[in-house]
Each structure stands twice: as C-alpha cells, then as structure tokens.
NUSE-207740 format. One record per atom (N, C-alpha, C): x, y, z. Coordinates in steps of 0.2 Angstrom, whole numbers, plus 5000, padded with zeros to 4 digits. Example, Ala and Ser with C-alpha at 12.3 -4.5 7.8 and 13.67 -1.06 7.14 Angstrom:
REM residues 2
506649725039 506249785039 506649845039 506449895035 506849955036 506450005039 
This chain:
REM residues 127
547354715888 547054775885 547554835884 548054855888 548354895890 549254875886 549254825884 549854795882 549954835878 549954865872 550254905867 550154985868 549954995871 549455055873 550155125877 550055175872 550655245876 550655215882 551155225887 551255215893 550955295898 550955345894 550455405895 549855395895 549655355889 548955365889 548555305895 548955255896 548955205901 548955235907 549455255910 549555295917 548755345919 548655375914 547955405914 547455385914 547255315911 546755295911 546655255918 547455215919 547155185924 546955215932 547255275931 547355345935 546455365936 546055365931 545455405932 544955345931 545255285929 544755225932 544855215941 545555215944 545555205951 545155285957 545255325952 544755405954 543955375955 543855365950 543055335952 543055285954 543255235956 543255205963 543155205967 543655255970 543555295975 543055355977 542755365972 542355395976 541555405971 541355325970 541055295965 540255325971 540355325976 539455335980 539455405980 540055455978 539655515978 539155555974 539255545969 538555545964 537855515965 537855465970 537355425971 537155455977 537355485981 537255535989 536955575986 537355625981 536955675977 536355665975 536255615973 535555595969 534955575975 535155555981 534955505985 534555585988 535055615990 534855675995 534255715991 534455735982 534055775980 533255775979 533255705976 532555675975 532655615977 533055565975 533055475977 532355465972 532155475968 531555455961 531855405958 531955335958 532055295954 531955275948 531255325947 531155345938 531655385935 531855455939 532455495937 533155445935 533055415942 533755385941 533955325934 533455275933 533455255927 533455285922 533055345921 533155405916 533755425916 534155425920 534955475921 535255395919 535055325920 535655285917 535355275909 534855295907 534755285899 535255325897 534955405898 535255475895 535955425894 536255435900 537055415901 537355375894 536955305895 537155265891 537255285885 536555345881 536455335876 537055375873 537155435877 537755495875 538455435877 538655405880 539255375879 539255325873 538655295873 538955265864 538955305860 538655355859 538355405853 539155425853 539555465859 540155495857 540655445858 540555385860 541055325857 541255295851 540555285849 540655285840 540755355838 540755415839 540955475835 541655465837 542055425842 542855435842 543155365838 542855345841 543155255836 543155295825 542255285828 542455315819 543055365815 543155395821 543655455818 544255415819 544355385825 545055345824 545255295819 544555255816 544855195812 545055235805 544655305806 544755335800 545555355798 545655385803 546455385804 546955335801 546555285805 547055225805 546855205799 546355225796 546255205786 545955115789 545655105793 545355025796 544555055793 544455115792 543755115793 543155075791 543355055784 543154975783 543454935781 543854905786 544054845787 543554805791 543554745788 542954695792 543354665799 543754655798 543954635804 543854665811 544054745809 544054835814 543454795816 542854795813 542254805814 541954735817 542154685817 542054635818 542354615828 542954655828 543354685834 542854705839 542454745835 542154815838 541554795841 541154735837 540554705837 540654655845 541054615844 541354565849 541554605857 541954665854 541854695862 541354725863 540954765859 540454795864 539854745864 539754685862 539254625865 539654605871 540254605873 540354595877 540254635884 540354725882 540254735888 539554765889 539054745884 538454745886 538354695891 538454645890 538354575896 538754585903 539354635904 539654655908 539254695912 538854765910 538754825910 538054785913 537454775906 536954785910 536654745915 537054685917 536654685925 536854715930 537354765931 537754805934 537254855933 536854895929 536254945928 535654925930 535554845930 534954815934 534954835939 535554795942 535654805951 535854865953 535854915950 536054975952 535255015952 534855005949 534155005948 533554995955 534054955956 533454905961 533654935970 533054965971 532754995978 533454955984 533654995985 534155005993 534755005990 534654995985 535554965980 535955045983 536655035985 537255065984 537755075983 538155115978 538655115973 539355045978 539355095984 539855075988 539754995991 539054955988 538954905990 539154815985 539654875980 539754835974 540554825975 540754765975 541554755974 542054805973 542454825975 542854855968 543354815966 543654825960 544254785959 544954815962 545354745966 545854775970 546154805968 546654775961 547054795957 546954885956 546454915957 546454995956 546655015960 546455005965 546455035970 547355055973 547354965974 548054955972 548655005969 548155005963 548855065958 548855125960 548155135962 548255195964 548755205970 548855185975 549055175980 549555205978 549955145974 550455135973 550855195970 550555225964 550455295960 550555355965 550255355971 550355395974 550955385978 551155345982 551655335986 552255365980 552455335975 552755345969 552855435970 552255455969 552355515967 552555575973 552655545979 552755555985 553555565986 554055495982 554655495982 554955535979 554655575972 554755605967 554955685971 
C-alpha cells in the first residue's frame, strides 16, 4: 500500500495509525463512563461512518480530479474493489464492537504498529 507513497506522507500515516492503537479504549471509557447506551453508541458508529465516506469521496474526487483520472474506468473500478473490500474488513469489526461487554482493548492489535512505533521513537531519541 505504502510502496510508492511520499516517505513524509508515509512516516505520518503510519505514525497516527500506531497513535490510535495505542490508545484505541479511551474513547470507549469516555463513552462507557458517560452513558454506556448502546443505541447512542451505534448511532455514534453510523454518524462516524457516514461523515468519513462523505469526506472520503469529497478527497478522492478532488484528487482524481487533479490527477485528470476522474473518469477513468479503471480509477473507479480501483475504488469499487477497495472499498468492497474494506467493507468486508470493517463491518464485522462494527458488529463486534456493537455487542454488550465488547472492549476496544479486547481486539488484536497489529504488531507491526506498534512495532514502528516503538522503533520511531527510540529513533528519535538518537537524533
């Protein structure tokens, strides 16, 4: 994913996906302490959804525009493919997240983040 990708915009990305790993249950303590309503909370992962596609597609469209792909079939064909893809990723991940006792912290993380993080910091430690 990351193969051709700025090596700036890369070090950030990977940087603020290992942030919220880290401290992926404190929104869910906030939530837990305030009300813990399971209807709010599905309410809060629609809302969520809905405004990250809405301004996903507002940035994609602006970039293919740039990149003059805007209709190219293939761009769009790219586009289709991944986000049925991480539809199949995501929503049972928003099921189980849904379902009574569930806790952020009780979900895998991926080592590799954490990892870089790690790594990222000691790094920057040397500097």
């Amino acid at each position: 994913m990351f193969d051709d990708a700025d090596p700036t915009a890369r070090r950030l990305f990977l940087w603020h996906l290992a942030e919220e790993v880290e401290h992926k249950g404190a929104a869910h303590d906030v939530w837990q302490s305030f009300s813990g309503s399971r209807l709010r909370y599905v309410a809060g992962i629609v809302v969520s959804i809905c405004l990250l596609a809405f301004f996903s597609l507002i940035g994609t469209l602006s970039l293919l525009w740039v990149e003059r792909r805007l209709f190219s079939p293939r761009a769009h064909w790219n586009l289709l493919v991944w986000s049925i893809t991480y539809i199949f990723e995501f929503l049972p991940l928003a099921v189980v997240s849904a379902l009574p006792g569930h806790h952020p912290d009780d979900l895998a993380d991926p080592v590799y983040l954490t990892t870089w993080l790690r790594i990222e910091v000691d790094n920057r430690h040397e500097l």
